[in-house]
C-alpha positions as CSV (number, residue, x, y, z in Angstrom):
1,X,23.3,-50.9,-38.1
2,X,22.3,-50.0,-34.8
3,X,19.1,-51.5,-33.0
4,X,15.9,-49.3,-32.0
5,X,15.7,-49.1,-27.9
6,X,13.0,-50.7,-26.7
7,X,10.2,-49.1,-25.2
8,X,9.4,-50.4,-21.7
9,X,5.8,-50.5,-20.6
10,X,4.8,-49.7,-17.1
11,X,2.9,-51.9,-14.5
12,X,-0.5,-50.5,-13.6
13,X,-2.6,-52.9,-11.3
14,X,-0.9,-56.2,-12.3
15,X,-1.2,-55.7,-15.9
16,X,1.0,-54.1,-18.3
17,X,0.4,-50.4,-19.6
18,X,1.5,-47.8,-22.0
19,X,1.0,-43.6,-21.4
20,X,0.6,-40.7,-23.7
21,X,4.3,-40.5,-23.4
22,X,7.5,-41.4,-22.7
23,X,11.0,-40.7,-21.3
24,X,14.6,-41.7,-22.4
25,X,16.9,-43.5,-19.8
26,X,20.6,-43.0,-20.8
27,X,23.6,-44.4,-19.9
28,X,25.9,-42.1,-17.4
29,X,29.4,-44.1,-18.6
30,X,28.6,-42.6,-22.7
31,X,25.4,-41.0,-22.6
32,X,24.0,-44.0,-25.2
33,X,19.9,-44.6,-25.2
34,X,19.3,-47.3,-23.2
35,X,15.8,-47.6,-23.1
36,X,12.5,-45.5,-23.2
37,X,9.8,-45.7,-20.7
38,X,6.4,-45.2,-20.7
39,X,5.0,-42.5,-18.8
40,X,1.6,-42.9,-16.8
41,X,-1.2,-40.6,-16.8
42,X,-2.9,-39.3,-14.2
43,X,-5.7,-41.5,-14.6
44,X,-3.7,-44.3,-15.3
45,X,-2.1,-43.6,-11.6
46,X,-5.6,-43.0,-10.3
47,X,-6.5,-46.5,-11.6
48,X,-3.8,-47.8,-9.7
49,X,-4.0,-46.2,-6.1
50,X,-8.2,-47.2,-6.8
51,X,-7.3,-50.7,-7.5
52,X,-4.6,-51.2,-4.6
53,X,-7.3,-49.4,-2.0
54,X,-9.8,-51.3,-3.6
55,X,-8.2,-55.0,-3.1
56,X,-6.5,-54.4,0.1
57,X,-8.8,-57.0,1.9
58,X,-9.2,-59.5,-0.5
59,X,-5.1,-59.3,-0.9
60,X,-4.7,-59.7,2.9
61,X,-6.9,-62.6,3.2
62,X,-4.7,-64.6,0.1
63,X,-3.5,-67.2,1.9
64,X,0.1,-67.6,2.7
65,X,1.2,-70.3,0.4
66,X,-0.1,-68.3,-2.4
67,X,1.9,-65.2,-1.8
68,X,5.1,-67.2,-0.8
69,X,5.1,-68.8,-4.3
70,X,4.6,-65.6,-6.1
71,X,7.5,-64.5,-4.4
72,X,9.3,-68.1,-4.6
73,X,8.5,-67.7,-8.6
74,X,9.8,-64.2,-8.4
75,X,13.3,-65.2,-7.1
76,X,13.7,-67.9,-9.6
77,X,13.4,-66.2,-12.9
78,X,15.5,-63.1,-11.5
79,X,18.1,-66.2,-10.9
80,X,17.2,-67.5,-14.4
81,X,18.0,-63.9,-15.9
82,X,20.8,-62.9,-13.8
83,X,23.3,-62.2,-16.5
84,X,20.6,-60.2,-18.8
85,X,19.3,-58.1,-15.6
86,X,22.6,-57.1,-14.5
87,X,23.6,-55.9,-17.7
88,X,20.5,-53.9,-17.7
89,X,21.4,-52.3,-14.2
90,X,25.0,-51.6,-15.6
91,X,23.6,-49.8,-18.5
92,X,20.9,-47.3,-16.8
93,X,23.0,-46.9,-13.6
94,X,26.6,-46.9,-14.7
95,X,27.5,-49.8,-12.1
96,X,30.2,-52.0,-12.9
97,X,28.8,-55.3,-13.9
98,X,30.6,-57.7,-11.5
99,X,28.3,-55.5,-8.8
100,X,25.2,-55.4,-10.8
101,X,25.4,-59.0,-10.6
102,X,26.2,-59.0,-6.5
103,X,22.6,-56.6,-7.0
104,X,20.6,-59.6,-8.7
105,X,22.4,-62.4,-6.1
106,X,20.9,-60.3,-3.6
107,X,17.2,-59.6,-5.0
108,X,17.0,-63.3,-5.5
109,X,17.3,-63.5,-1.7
110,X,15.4,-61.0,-1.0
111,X,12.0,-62.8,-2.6
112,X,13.3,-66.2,-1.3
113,X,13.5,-64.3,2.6
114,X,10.2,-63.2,1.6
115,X,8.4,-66.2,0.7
116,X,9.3,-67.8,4.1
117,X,8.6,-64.9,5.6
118,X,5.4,-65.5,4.3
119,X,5.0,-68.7,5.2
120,X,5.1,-67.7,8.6
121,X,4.4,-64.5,9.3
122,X,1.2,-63.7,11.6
123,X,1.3,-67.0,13.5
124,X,0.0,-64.9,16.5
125,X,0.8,-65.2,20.0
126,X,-1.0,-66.5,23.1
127,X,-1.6,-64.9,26.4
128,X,-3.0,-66.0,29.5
129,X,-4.6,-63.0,31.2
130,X,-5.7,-65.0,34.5
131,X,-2.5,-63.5,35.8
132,X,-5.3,-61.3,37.6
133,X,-8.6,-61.8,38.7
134,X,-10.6,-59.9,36.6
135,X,-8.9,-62.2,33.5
136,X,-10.1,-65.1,34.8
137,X,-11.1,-67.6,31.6
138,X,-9.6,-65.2,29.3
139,X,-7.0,-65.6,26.5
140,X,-5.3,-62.9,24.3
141,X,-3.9,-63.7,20.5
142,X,-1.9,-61.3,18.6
143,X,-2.0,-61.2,15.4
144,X,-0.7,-58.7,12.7
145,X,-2.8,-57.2,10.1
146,X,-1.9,-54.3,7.4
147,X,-1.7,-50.5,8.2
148,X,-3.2,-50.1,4.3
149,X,-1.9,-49.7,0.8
150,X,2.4,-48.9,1.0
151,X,3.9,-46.2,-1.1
152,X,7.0,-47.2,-1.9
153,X,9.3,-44.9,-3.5
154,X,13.0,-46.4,-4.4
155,X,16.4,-44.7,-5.2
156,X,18.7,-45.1,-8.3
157,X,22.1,-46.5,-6.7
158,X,20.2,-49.9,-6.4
159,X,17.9,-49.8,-8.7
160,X,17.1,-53.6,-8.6
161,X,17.2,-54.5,-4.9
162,X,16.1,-51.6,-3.0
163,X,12.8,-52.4,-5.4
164,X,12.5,-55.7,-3.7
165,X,13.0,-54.3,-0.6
166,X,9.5,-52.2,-1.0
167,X,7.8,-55.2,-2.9
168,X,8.9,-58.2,-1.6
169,X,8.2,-57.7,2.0
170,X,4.5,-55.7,0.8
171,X,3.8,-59.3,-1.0
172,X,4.5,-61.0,2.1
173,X,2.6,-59.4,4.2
174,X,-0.9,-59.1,2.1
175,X,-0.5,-55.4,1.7
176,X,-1.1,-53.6,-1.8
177,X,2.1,-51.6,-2.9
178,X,2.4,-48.5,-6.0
179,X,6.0,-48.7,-6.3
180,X,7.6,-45.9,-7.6
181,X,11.2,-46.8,-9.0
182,X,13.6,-43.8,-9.3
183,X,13.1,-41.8,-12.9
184,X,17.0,-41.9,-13.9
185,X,16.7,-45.9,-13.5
186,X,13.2,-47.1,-13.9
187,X,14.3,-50.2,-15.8
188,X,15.2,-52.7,-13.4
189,X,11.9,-52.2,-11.4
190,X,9.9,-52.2,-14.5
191,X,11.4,-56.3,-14.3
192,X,10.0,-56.7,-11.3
193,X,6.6,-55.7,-12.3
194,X,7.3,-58.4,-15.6
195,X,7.8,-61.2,-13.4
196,X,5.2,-60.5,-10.9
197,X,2.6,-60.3,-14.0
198,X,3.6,-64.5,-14.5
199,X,2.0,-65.4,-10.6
200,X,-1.6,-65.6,-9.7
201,X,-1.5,-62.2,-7.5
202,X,-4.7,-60.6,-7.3
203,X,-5.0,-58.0,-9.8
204,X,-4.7,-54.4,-7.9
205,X,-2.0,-55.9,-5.4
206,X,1.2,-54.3,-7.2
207,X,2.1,-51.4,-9.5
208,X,5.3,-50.1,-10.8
209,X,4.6,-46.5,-12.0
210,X,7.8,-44.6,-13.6
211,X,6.2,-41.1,-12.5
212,X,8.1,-38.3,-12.4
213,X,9.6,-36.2,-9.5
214,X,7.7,-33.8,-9.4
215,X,4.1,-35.9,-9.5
216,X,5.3,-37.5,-6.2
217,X,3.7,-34.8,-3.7
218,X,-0.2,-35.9,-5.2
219,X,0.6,-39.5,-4.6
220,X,2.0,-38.9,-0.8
221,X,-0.5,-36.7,0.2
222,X,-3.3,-39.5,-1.1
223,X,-5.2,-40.5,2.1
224,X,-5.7,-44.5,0.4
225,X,-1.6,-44.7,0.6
226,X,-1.2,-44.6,4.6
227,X,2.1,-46.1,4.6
228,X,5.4,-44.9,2.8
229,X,8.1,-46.3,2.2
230,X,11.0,-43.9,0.9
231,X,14.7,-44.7,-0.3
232,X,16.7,-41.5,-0.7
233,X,17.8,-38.2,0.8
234,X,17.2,-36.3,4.1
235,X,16.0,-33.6,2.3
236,X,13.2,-35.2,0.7
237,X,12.6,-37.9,3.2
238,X,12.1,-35.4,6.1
239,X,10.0,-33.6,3.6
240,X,8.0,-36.3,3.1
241,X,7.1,-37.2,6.3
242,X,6.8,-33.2,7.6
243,X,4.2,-33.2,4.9
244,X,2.1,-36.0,6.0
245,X,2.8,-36.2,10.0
246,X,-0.3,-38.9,10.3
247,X,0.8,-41.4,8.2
248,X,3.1,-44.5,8.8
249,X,7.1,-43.4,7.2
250,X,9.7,-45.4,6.8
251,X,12.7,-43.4,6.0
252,X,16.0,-44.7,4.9
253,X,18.1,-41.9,4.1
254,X,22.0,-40.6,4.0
255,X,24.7,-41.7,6.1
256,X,28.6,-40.9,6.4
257,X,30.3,-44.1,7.2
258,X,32.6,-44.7,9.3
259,X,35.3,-47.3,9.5
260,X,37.3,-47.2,12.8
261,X,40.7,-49.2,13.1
262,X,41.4,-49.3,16.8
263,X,45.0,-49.8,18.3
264,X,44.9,-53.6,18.8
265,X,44.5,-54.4,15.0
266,X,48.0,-54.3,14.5
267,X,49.7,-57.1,12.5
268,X,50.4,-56.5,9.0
269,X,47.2,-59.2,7.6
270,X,45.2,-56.5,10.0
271,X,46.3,-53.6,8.2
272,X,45.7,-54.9,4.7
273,X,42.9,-56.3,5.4
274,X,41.3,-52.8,6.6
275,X,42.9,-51.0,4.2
276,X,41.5,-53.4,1.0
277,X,38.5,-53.4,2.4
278,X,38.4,-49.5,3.1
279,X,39.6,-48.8,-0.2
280,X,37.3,-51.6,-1.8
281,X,34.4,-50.1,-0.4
282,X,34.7,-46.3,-0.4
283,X,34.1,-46.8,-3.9
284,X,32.1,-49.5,-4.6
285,X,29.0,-48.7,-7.0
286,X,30.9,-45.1,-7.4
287,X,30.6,-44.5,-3.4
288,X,26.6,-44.0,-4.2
289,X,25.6,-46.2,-1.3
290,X,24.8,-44.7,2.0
291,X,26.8,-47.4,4.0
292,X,29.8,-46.8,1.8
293,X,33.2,-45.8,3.7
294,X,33.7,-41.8,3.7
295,X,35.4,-41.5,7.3
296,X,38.3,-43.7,8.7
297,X,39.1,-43.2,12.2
298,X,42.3,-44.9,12.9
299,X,44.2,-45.2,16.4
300,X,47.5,-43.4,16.3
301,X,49.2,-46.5,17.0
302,X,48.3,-48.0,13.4
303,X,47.5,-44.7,11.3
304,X,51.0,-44.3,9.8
305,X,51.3,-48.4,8.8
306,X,47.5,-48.3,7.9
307,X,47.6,-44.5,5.6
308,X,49.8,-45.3,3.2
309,X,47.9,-49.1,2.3
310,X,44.9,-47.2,2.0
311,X,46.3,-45.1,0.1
312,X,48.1,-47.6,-2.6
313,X,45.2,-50.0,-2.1
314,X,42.3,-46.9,-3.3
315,X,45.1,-46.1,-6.8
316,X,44.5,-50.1,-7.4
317,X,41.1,-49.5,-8.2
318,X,40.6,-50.1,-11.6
319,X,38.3,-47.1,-13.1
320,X,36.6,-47.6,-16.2
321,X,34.2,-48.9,-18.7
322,X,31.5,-50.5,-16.3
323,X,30.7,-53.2,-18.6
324,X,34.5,-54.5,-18.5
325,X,34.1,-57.1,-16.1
326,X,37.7,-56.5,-14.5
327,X,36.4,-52.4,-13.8
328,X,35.5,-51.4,-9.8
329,X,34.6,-48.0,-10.2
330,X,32.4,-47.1,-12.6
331,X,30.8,-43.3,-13.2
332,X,28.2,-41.2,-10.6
333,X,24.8,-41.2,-12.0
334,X,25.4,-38.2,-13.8
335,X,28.0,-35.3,-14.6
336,X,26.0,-33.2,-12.6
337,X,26.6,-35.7,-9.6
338,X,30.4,-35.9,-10.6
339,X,30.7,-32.3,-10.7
340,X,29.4,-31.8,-6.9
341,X,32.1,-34.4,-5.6
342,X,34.4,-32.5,-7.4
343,X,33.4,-29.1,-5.6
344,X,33.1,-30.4,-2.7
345,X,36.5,-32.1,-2.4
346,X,38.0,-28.7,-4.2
347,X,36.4,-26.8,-1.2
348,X,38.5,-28.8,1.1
349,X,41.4,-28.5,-0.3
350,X,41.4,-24.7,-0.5
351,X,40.5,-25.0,3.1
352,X,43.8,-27.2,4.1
353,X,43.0,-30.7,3.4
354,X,45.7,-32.9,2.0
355,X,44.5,-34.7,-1.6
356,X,46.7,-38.0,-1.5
357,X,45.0,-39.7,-4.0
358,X,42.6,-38.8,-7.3
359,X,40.7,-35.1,-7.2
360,X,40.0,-35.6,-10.9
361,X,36.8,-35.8,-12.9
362,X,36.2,-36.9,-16.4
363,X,32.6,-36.2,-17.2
364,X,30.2,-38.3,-14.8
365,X,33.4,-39.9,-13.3
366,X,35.2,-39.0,-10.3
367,X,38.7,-40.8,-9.9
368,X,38.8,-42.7,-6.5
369,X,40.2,-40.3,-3.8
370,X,41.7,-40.1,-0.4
371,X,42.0,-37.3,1.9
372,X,43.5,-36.1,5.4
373,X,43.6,-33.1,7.3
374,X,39.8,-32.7,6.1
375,X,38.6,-29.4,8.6
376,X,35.3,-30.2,10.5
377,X,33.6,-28.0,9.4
378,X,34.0,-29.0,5.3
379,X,31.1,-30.0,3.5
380,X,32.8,-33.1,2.5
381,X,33.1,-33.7,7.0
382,X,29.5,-32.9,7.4
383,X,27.8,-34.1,4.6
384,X,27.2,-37.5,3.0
385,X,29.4,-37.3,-0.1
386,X,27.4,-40.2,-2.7
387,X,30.8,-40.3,-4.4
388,X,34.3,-42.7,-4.4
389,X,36.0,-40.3,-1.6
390,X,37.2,-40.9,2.0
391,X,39.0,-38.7,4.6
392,X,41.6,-40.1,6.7
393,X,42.0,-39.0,10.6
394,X,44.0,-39.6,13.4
395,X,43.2,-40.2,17.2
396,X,44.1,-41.4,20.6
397,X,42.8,-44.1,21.7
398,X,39.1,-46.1,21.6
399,X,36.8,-42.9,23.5
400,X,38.4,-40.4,21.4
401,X,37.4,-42.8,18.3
402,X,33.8,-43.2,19.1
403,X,33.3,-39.5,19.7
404,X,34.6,-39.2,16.4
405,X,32.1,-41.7,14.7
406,X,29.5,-40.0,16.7
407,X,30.6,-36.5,16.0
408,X,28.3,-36.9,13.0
409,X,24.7,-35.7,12.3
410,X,24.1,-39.4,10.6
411,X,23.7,-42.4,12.5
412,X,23.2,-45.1,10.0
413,X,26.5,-47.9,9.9
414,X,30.0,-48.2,11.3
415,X,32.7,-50.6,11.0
416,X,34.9,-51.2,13.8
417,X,38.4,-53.2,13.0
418,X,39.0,-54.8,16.6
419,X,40.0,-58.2,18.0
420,X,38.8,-57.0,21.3
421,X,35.4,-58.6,21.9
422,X,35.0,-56.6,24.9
423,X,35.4,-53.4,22.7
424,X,32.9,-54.8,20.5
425,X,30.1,-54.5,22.9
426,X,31.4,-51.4,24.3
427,X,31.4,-50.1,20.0
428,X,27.9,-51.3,20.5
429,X,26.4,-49.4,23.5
430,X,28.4,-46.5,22.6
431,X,27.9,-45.8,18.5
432,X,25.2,-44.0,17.9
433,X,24.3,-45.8,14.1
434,X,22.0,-48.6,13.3
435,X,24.1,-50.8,12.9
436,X,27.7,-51.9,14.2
437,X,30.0,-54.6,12.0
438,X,33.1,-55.7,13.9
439,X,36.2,-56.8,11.9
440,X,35.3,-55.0,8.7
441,X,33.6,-52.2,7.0
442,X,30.1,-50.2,7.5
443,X,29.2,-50.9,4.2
444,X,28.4,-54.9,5.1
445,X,24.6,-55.6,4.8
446,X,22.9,-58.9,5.3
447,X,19.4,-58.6,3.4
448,X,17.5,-60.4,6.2
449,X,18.8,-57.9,9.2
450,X,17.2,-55.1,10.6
451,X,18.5,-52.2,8.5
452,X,18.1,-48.5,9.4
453,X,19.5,-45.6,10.9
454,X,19.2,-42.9,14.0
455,X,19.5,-39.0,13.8
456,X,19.1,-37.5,10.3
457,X,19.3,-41.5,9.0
458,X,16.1,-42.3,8.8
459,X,13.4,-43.8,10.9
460,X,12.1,-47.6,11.0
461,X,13.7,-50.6,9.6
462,X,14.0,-52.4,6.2
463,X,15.5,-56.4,6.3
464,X,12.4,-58.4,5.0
465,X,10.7,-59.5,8.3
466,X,11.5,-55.7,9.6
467,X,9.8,-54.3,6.8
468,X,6.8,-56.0,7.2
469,X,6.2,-55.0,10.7
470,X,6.4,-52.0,9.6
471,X,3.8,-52.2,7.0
472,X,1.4,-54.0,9.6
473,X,0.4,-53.1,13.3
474,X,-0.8,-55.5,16.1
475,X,-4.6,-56.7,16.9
476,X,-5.6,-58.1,19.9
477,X,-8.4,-60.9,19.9
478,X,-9.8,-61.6,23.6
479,X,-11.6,-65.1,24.4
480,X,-13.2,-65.4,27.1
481,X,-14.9,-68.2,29.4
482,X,-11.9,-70.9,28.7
483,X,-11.0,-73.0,30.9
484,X,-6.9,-72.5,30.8
């Protein structure tokens, strides 16, 4: 006897809600229902963009310690729920389950940044203006306030935590947020919305509408939602902001990693350590992570100790099932995801590239794969692949290394395997990326840092306390006639 999917209910301005309709959410591993979801009207999203204008003072002037326990609650029962959550983000995304719970370990630290964040956030800063005459008696204080209601739109490769990386910081803040969780895995988002309805949030503060695609244009273009917020690709995230050039965007978008082993990392430990962690993490969550390794860059002087450990450490990856807890690599999102990897690597092939290891799909899967000899000019060199696939090159010395990492239209991560502190910094001033991890791969993201990229990356920062600068802007109070 099998059991009746449960039909999710949607979030609309703090309360739960069901539409007209409703969608299915399937599994990519065997196509099984997993859920169905209510879909919102357009009233119903009307309601919710009215509310979240409508509260936007009252929310900013909640005091701190009652936001910080919302979000303090908020960490705790995702903690509480870990194992039933992650199974949930297995089943709609296809991710293994030993990462879907990594995802929940890191949305519970994501509210718990937040609620200290909260805590102190807008403590303002002083400054004497006597440093000239004219300022005589006079005293600025900083302090931040909210741009306006944030549109946050999420992806589907974390469906959990890149949620909480719209919400939480929103919450902390005092700023309304209509988050919009990706259609192909609405459920994890729909949880947040669950345990948000348990605090004493002021009604209006927080949606979680599953609206389709296509309904997104209406809800950007709305004049009450001055601040976005959007997960996803360049093509739709430069869209997004061409289409509404006077509003606040915060674009986090593709990347094409690169992890660069430079000629001093030479011992064997070195070499298997890159390579595990290369291999580990050109296919972790299927390679659908924009900081996941696609390019390696290694020094002649190590590239024909490191290939073949890369090599034998990518055909260890256990492929499978992704609720089998001993399974890395689970499948893409969907076939149709699977069967672009798969033309894309074919193309490369034809064109001269070497296939050392995988070039095979099985419905949404893609086999882990490793390739050299990739042309420049290949989609797979130019383009961010979203799938378990790295190329392999060769090249002399640390300049000719860089060039490589920066011979990219992305800017978003890179890994540098060095012992060299001084060619650290010099990794530092000369990548052109967001973000530069010494001693290990691109793909290593602490939720409190500044995370964003440069180029066709994206523009402005997520990482809790980032996030919520970017959702607020300075005011200046002047006092005048004090005697300083």
């Amino acid at each position: 006897m099998t059991s009746t999917p449960v039909t999710h209910a949607f979030w609309l301005a703090g309360r739960q809600a069901t539409g007209e309709t409703t969608f299915d959410v399937t599994s990519p591993w065997d196509g099984r229902l997993v859920g169905k979801v209510g879909v919102p009207t357009e009233d119903q999203v009307e309601e919710a963009v009215a509310a979240a204008y409508a509260v936007r003072d009252e929310f900013a002037a909640t005091p701190a310690h009652v936001r910080a326990a919302a979000l303090d609650h908020v960490s705790r029962r995702l903690a509480e729920r870990t194992e039933e959550i992650a199974q949930l983000i297995s089943a709609e995304n296809g991710k293994p389950i030993k990462w879907a719970r990594g995802e929940v370990g890191r949305a519970v630290s994501v509210f718990r940044f937040a609620a200290e964040e909260a805590r102190r956030f807008n403590g303002g800063e002083a400054q004497r203006l006597d440093t000239d005459l004219g300022g005589q008696g006079r005293l600025a204080l900083t302090r931040r306030f909210p741009k306006g209601v944030v549109l946050g739109i999420a992806p589907f490769n974390f469906p959990l935590n890149l949620c909480a990386h719209k919400i939480a910081p929103a919450i902390a803040a005092g700023v309304p947020i209509v988050l919009k969780p990706a259609p192909a895995t609405p459920l994890s988002g729909l949880v947040i919305g669950e345990l948000l309805a348990e605090t004493d949030l002021p009604a209006g503060s927080w949606s979680v509408l599953p609206v389709a695609n296509d309904r997104m244009p209406a809800l950007v273009q709305d004049p009450r939602l001055p601040v976005i917020s959007f997960t996803g690709s360049e093509k739709v995230g430069y869209a997004i902001m061409d289409s509404v050039p006077r509003k606040h965007c915060t674009l986090e978008l593709g990347g094409n990693g690169a992890a660069v082993v430079l000629g001093d990392y030479t011992s064997d430990a070195d070499l298997d350590w890159a390579a595990t962690r290369i291999a580990t993490f050109s296919n972790y969550q299927g390679g659908q992570s924009c900081i996941s390794v696609q390019r390696v860059i290694a020094d002649a002087s190590v590239y024909d100790r490191l290939l073949p450990r890369i090599v034998a450490a990518v055909e260890a990856q256990v492929t499978g099932d992704p609720a089998d807890g001993a399974t890395d690599v689970g499948p893409l999102v969907s076939e149709d995801a699977a069967k672009r990897v798969e033309a894309w690597v074919d193309e490369a092939v034809a064109a001269g590239a070497n296939l050392l290891a995988g070039g095979k799909r099985d419905g949404a899967s893609y086999a882990p794969t490793v390739l050299t000899d990739v042309p420049a000019d290949a989609t797979i060199s130019c383009e961010e692949v979203f799938g378990p696939v790295l190329t392999v090159r060769k090249v002399d010395g640390e300049a000719e290394a860089f060039a490589a990492v920066n011979d990219s239209k992305y800017g978003l991560q890179a890994g540098v395997f060095t012992h060299d502190l001084q060619a650290a910094f010099r990794a530092h001033r000369a990548l052109e990326v967001g973000g530069v991890v010494i001693g290990d791969v691109p793909s290593y993201r602490a939720d409190q840092m500044p995370y964003g990229g440069v180029k066709q990356s994206g523009v402005g920062r997520e990482g809790v306390r980032f996030a919520m600068d970017d959702y607020t802007y300075e005011r200046v109070l002047v006092l005048t006639g004090l005697a300083l």
